[in-house]
Backbone and ligand atoms as CSV (ligand in chain L), in Angstrom:
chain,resi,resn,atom,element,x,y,z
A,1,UNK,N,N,22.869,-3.985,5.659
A,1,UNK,CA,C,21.589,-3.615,5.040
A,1,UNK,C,C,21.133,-2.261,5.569
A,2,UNK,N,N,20.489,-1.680,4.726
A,2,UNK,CA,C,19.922,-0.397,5.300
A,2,UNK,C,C,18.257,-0.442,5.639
A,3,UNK,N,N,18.570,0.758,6.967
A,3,UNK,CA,C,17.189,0.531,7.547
A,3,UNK,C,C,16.102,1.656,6.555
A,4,UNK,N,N,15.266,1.248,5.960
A,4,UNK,CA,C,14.544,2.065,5.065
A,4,UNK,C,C,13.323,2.515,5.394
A,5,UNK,N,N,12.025,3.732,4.974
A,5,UNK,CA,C,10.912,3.672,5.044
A,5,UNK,C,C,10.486,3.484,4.310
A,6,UNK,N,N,9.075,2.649,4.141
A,6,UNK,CA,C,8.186,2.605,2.759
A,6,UNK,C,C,6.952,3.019,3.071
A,7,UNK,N,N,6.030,3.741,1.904
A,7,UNK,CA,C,4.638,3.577,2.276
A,7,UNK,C,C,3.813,2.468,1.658
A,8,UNK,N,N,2.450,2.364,2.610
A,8,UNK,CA,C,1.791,1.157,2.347
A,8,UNK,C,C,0.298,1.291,2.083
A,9,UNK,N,N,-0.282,1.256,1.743
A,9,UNK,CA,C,-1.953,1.371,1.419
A,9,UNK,C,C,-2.731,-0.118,1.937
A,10,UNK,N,N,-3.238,-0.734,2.686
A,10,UNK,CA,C,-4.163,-1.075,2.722
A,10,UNK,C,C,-5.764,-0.779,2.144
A,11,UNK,N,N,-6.260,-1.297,0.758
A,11,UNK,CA,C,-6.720,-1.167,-0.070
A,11,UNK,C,C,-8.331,-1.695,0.316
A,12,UNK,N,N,-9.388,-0.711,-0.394
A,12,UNK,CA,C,-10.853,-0.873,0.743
A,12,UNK,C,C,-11.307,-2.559,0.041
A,13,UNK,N,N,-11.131,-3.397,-0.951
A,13,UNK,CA,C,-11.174,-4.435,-1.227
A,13,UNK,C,C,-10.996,-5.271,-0.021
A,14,UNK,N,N,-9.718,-4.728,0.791
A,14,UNK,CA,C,-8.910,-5.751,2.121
A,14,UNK,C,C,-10.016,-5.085,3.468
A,15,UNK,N,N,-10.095,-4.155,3.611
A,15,UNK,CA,C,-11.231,-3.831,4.439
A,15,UNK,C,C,-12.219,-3.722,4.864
A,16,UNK,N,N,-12.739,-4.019,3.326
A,16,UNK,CA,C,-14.261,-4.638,3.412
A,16,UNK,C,C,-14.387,-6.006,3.580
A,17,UNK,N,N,-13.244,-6.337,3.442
A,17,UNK,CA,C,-13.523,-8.198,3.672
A,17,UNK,C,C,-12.849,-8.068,5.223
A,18,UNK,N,N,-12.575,-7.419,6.427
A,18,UNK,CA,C,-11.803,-7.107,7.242
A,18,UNK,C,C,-10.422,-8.576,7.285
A,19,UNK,N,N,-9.608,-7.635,6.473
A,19,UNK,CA,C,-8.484,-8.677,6.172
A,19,UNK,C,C,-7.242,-7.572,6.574
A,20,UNK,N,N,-7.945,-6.728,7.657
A,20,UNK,CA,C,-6.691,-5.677,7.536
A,20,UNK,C,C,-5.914,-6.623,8.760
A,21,UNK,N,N,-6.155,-7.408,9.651
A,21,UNK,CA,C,-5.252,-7.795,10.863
A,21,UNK,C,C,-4.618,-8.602,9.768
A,22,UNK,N,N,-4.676,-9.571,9.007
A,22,UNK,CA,C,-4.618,-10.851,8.357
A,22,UNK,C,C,-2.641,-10.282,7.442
A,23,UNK,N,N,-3.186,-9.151,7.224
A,23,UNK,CA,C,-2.287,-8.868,5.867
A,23,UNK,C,C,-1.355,-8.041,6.912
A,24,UNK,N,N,-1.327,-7.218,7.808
A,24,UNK,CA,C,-0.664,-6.305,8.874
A,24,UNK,C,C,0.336,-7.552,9.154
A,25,UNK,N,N,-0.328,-8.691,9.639
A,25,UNK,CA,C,0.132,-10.098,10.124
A,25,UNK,C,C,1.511,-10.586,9.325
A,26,UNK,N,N,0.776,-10.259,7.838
A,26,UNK,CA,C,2.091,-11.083,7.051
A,26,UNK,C,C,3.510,-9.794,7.153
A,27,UNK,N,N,2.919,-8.426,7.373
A,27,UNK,CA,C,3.862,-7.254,7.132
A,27,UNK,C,C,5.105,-7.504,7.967
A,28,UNK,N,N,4.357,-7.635,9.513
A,28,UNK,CA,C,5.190,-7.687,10.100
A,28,UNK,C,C,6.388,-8.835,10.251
A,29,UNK,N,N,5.607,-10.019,9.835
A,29,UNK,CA,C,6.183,-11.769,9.797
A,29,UNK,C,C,7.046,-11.307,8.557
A,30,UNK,N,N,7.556,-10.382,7.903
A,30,UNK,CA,C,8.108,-9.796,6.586
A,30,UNK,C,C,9.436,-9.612,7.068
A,31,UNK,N,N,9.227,-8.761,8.549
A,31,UNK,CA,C,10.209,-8.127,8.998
A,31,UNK,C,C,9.908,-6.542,8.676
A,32,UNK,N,N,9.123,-6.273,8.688
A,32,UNK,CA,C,8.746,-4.698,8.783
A,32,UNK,C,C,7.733,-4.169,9.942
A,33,UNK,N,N,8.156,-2.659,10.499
A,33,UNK,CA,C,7.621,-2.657,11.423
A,33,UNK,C,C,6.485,-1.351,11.309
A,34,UNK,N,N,5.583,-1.078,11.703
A,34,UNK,CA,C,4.840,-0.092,11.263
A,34,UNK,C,C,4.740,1.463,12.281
A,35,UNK,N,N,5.184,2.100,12.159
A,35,UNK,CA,C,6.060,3.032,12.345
A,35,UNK,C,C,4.976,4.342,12.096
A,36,UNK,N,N,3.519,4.424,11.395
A,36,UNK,CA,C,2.915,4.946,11.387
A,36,UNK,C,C,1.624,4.319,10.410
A,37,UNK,N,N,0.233,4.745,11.055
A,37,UNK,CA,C,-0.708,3.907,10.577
A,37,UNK,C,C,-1.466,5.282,10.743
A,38,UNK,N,N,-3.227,4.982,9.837
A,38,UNK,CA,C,-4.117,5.440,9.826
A,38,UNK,C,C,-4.959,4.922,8.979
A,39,UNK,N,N,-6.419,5.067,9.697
A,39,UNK,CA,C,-7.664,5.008,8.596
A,39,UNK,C,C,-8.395,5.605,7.910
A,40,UNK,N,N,-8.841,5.698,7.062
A,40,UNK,CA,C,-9.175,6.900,6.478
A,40,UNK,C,C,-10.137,6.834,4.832
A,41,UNK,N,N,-10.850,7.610,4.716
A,41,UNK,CA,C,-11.358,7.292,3.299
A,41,UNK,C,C,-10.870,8.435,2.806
A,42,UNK,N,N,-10.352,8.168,1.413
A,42,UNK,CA,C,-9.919,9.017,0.516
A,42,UNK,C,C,-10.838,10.071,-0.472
A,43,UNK,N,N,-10.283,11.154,-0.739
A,43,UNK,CA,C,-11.521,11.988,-1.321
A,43,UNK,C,C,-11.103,11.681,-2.745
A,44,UNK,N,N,-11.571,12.324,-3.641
A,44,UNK,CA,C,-11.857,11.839,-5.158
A,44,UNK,C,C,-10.473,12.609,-5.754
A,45,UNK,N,N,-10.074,13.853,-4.640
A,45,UNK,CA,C,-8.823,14.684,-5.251
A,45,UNK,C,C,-7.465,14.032,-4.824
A,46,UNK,N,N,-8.091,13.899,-3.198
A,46,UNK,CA,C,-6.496,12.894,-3.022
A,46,UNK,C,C,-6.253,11.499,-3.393
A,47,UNK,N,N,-7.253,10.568,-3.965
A,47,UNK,CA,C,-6.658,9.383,-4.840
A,47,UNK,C,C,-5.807,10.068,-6.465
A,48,UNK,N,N,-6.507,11.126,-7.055
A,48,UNK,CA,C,-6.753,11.390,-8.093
A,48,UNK,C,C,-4.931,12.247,-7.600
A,49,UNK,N,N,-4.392,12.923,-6.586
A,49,UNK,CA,C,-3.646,13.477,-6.074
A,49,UNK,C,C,-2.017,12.216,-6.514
A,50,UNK,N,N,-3.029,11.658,-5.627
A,50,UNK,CA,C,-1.583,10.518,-5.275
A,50,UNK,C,C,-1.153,9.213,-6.435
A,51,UNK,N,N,-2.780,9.257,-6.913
A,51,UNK,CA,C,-2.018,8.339,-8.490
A,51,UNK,C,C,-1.511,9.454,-9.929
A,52,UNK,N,N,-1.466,10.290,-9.548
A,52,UNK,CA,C,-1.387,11.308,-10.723
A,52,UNK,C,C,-0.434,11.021,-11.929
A,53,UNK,N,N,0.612,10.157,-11.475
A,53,UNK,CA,C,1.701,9.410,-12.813
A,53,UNK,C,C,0.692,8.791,-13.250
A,54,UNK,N,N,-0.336,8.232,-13.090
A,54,UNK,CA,C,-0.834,7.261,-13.475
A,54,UNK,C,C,-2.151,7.598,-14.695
A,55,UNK,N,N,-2.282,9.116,-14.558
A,55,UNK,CA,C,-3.509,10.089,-15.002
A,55,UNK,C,C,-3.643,9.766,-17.028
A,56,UNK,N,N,-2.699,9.390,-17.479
A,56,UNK,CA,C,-3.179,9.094,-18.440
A,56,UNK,C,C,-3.369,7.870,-19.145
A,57,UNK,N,N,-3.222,6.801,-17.744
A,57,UNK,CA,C,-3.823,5.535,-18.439
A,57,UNK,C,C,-5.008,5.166,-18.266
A,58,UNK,N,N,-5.385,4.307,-18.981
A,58,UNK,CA,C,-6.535,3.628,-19.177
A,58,UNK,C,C,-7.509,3.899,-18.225
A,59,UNK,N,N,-6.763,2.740,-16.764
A,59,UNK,CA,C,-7.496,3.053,-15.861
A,59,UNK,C,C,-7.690,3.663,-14.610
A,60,UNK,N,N,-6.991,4.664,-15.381
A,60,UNK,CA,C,-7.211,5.849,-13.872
A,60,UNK,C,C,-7.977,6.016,-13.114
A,61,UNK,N,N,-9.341,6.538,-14.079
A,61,UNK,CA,C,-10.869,7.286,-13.838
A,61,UNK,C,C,-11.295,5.767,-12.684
A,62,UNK,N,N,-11.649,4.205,-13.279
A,62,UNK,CA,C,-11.983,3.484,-12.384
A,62,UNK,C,C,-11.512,2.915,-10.821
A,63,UNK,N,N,-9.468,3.337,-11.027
A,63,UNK,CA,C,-8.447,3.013,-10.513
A,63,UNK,C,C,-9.056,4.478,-8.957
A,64,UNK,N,N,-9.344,5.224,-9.279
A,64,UNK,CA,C,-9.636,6.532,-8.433
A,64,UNK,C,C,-11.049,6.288,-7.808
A,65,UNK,N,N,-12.183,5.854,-8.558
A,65,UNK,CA,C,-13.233,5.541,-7.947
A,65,UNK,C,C,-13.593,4.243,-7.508
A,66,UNK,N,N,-12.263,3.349,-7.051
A,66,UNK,CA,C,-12.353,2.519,-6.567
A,66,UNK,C,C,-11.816,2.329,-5.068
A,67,UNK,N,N,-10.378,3.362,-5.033
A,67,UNK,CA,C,-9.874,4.004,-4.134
A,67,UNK,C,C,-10.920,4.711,-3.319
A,68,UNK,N,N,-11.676,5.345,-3.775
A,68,UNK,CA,C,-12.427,6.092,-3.398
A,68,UNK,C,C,-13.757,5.561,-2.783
A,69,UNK,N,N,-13.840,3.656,-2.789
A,69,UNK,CA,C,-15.094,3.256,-2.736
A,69,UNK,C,C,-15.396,2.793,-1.195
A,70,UNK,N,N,-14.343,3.059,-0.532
A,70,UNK,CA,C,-14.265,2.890,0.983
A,70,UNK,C,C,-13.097,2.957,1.636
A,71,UNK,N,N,-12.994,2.799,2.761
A,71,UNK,CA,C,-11.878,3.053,3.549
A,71,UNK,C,C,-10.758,1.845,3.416
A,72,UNK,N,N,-9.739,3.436,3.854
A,72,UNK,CA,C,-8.193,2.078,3.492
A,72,UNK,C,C,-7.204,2.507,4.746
A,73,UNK,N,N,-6.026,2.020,4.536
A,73,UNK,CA,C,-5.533,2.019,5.882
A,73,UNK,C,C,-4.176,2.586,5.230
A,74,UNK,N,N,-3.393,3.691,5.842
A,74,UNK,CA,C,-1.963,4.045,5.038
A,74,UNK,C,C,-1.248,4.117,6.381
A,75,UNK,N,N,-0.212,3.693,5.917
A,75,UNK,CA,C,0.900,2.905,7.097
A,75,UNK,C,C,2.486,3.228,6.458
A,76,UNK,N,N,3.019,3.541,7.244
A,76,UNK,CA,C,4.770,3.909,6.983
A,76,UNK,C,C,5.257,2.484,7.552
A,77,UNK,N,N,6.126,1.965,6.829
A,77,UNK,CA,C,6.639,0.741,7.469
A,77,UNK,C,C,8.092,1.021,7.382
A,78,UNK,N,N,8.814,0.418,7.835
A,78,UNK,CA,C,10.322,0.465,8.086
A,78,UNK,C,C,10.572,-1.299,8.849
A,79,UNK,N,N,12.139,-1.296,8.068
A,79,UNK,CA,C,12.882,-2.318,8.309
A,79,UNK,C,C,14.248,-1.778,7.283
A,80,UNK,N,N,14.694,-2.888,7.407
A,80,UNK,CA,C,16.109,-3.439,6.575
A,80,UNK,C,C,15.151,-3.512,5.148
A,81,UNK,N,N,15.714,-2.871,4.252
A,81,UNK,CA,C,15.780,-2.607,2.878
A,81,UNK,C,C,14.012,-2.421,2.728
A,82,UNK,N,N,13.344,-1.730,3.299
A,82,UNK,CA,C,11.844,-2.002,3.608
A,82,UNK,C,C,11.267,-1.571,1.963
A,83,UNK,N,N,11.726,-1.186,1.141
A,83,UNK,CA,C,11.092,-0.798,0.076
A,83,UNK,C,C,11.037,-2.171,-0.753
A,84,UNK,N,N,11.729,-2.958,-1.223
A,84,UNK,CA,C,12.306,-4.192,-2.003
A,84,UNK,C,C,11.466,-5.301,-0.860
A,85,UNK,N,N,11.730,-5.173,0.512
A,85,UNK,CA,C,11.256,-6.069,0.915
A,85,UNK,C,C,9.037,-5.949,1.429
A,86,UNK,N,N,8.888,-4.848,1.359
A,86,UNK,CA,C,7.448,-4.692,1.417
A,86,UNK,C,C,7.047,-5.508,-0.283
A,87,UNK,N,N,7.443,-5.194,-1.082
A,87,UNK,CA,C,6.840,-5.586,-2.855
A,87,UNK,C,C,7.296,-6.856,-2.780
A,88,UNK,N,N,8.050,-7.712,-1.716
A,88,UNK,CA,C,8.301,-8.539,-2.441
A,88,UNK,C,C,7.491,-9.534,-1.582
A,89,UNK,N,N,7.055,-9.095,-0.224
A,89,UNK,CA,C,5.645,-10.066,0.486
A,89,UNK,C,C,4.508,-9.431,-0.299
A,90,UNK,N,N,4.427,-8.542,-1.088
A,90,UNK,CA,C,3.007,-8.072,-1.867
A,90,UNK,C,C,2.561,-8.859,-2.788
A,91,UNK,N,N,4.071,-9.182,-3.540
A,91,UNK,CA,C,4.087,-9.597,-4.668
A,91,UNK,C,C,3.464,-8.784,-6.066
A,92,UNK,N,N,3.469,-9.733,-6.977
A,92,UNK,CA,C,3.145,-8.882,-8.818
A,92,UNK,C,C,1.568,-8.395,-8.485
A,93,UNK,N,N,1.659,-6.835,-8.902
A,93,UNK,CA,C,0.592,-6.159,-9.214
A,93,UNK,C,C,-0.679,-7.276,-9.455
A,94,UNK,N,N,-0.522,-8.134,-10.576
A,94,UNK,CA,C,-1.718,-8.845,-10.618
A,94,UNK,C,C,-1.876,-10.049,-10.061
A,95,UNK,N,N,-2.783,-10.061,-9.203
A,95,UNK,CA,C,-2.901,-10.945,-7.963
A,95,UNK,C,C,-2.585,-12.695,-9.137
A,96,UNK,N,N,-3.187,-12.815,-9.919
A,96,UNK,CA,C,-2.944,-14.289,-11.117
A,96,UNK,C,C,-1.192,-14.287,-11.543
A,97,UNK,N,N,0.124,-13.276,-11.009
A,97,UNK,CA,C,0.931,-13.651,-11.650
A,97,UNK,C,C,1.762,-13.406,-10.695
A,98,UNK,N,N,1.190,-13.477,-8.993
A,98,UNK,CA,C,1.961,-13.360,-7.622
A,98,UNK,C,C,2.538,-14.538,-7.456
A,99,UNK,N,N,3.495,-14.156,-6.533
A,99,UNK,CA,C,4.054,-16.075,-6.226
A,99,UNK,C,C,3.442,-16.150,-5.245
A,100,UNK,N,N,3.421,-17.768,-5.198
A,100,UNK,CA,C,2.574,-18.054,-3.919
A,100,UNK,C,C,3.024,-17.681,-2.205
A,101,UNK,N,N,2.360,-17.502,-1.040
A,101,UNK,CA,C,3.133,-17.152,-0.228
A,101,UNK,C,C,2.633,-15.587,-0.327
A,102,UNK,N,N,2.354,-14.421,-1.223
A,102,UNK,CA,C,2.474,-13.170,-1.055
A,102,UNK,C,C,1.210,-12.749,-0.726
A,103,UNK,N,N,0.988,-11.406,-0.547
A,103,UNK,CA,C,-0.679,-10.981,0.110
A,103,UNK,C,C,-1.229,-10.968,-1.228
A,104,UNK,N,N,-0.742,-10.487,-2.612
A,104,UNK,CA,C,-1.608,-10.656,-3.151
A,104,UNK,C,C,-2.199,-11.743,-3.831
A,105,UNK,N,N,-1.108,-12.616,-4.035
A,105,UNK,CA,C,-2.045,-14.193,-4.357
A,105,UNK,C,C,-2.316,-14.854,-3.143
A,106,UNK,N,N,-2.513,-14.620,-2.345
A,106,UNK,CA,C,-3.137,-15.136,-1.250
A,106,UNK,C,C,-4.755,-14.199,-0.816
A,107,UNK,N,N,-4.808,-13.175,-0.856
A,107,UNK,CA,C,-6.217,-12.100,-1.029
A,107,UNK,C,C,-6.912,-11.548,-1.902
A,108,UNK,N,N,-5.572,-11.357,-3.119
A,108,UNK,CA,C,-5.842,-10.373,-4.596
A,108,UNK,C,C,-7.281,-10.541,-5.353
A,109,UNK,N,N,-7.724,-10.058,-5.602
A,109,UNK,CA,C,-9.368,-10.498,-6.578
A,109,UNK,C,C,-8.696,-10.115,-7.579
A,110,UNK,N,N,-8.191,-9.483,-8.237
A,110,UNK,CA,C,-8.088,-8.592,-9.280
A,110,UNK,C,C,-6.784,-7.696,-9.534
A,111,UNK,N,N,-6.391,-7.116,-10.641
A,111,UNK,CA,C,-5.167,-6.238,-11.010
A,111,UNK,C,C,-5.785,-5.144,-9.837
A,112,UNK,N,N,-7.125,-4.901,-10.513
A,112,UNK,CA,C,-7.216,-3.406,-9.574
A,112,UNK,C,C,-7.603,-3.643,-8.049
A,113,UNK,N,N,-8.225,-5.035,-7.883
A,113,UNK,CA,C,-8.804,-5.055,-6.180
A,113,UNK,C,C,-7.627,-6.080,-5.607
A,114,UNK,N,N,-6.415,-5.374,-5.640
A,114,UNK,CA,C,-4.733,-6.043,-5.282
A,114,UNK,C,C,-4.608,-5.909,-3.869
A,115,UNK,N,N,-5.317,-5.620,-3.532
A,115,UNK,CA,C,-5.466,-5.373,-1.606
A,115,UNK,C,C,-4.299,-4.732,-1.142
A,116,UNK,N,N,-2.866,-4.521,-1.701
A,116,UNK,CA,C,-1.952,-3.345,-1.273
A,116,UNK,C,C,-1.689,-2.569,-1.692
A,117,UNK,N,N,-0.946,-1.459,-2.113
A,117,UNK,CA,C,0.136,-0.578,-2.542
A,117,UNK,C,C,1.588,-0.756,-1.811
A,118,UNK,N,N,2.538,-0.496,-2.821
A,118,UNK,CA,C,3.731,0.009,-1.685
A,118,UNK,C,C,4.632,0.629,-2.453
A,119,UNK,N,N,5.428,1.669,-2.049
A,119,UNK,CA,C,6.461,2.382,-2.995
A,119,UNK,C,C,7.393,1.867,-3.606
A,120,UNK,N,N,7.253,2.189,-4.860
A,120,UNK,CA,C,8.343,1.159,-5.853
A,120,UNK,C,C,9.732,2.110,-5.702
A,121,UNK,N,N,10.119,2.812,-4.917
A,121,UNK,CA,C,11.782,3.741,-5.061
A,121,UNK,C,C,11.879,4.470,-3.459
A,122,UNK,N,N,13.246,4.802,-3.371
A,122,UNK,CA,C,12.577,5.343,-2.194
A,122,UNK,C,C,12.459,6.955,-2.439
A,123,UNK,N,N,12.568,7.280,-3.832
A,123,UNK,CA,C,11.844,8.854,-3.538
A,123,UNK,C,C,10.562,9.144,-4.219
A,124,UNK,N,N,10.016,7.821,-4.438
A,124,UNK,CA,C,8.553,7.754,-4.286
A,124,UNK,C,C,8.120,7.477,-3.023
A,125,UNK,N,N,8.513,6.716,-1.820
A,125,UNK,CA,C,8.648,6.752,-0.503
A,125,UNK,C,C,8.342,7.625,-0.134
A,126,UNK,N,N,9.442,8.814,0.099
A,126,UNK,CA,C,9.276,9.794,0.275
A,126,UNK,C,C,8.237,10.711,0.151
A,127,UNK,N,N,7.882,10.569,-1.184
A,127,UNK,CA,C,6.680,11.545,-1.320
A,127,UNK,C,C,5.372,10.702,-0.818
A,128,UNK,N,N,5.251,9.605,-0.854
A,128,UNK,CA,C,4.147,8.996,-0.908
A,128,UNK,C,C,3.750,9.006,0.796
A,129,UNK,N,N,5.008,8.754,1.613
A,129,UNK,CA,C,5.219,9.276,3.150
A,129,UNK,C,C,4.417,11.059,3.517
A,130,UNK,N,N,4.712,11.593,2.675
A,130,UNK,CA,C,5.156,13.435,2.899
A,130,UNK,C,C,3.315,13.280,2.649
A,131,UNK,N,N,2.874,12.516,1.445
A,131,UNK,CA,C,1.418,13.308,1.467
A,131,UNK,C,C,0.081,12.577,2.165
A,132,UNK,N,N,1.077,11.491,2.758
A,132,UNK,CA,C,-0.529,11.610,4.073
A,132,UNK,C,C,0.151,11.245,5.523
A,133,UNK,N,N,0.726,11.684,5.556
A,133,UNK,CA,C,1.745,11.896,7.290
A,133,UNK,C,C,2.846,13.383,7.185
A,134,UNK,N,N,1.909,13.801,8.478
A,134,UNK,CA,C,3.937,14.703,8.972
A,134,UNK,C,C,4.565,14.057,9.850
A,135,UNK,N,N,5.244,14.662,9.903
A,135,UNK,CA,C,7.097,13.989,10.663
A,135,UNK,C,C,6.299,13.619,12.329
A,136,UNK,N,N,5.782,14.380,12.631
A,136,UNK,CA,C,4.972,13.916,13.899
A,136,UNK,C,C,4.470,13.153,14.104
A,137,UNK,N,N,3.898,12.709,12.944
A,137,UNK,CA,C,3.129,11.288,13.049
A,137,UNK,C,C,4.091,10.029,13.293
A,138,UNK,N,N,5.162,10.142,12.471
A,138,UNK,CA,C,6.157,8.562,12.611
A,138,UNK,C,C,6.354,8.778,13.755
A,139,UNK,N,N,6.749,7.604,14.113
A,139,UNK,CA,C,7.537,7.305,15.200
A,139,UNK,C,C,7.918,5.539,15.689
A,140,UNK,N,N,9.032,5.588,15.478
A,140,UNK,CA,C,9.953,3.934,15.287
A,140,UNK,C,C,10.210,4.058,16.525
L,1,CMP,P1,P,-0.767,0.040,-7.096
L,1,CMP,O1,O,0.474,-0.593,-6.609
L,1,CMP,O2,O,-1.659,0.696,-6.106
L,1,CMP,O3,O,-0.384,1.126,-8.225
L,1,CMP,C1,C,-1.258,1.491,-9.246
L,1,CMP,C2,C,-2.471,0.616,-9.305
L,1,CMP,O4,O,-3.161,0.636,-10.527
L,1,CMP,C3,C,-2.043,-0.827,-9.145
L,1,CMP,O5,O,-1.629,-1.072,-7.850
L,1,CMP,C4,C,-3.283,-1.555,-9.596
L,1,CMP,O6,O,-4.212,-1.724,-8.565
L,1,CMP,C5,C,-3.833,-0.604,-10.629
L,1,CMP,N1,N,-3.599,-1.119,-11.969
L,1,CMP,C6,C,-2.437,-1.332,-12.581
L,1,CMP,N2,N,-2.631,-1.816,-13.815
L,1,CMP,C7,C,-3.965,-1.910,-13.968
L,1,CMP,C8,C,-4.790,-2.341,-15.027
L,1,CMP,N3,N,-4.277,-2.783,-16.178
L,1,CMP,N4,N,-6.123,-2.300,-14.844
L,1,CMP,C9,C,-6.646,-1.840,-13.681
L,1,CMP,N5,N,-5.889,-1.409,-12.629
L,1,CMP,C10,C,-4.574,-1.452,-12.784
């Protein structure tokens, strides 16, 4: 297996309910290790930055000012196949069609208040790594 990085969002839905130890909890019980963390509230350019594939759907505009509605937590994780295996303790985007067992049917309110992110490739990884950490920051 290969040892991979992924990025991770802890989502302000999970932080306002302080569910950030709760869900860190399941990351690691995943087999992933966190390799770089931070807290942080997002500005209106860097949600609007980092969902930008996303800029001409529907719900961008709410998808950005929701991001934007408090603090979240972005974390580099690494393990064995860490991209496949972060989405698959996340589970389906919409918390009603997660399997049981995952953070988001276990926390999820909602499609949009899904309490994670995580990179679906790893050269979305990559970038998603590159725009809120430098190389200084990781460290495994
Ligand atoms: P995430 O993995 O962060 O990637 C894009 C986000 O858009 C996704 O999680 C959801 O929170 C959100 N999203 C996707 N589809 C919808 C939708 N139909 N309505 C509202 N939000 C959505």
């Amino acid at each position: 297996m290969a040892i991979e990085r992924t990025f991770s969002i802890i989502k302000p839905d999970a932080t306002a309910r302080n569910l950030t130890g709760k869900i860190l909890s399941m990351l690691e019980s995943a087999g992933l290790r966190v390799v770089a963390q931070k807290r942080l509230h997002m500005t209106r350019a860097q949600a609007e930055g980092f969902y930008a594939v996303h800029k001409e759907r529907p719900f961008f505009g709410e998808l950005c000012a929701y991001m934007t509605s408090g603090p979240v937590i972005v974390q580099v994780l690494q393990g064995d196949n860490a991209i496949a295996r972060n989405r698959e303790i996340m589970g389906a985007t919409d918390p009603a069609k997660a399997a049981d067992g995952t953070i988001r049917k276990t926390y999820g309110e909602s499609i949009e208040r899904n309490c994670v992110h995580g990179s679906d490739a790893p050269e979305t990884a990559a970038q998603e790594i590159a725009y809120f950490f430098a190389q200084t920051e990781i460290t495994g």
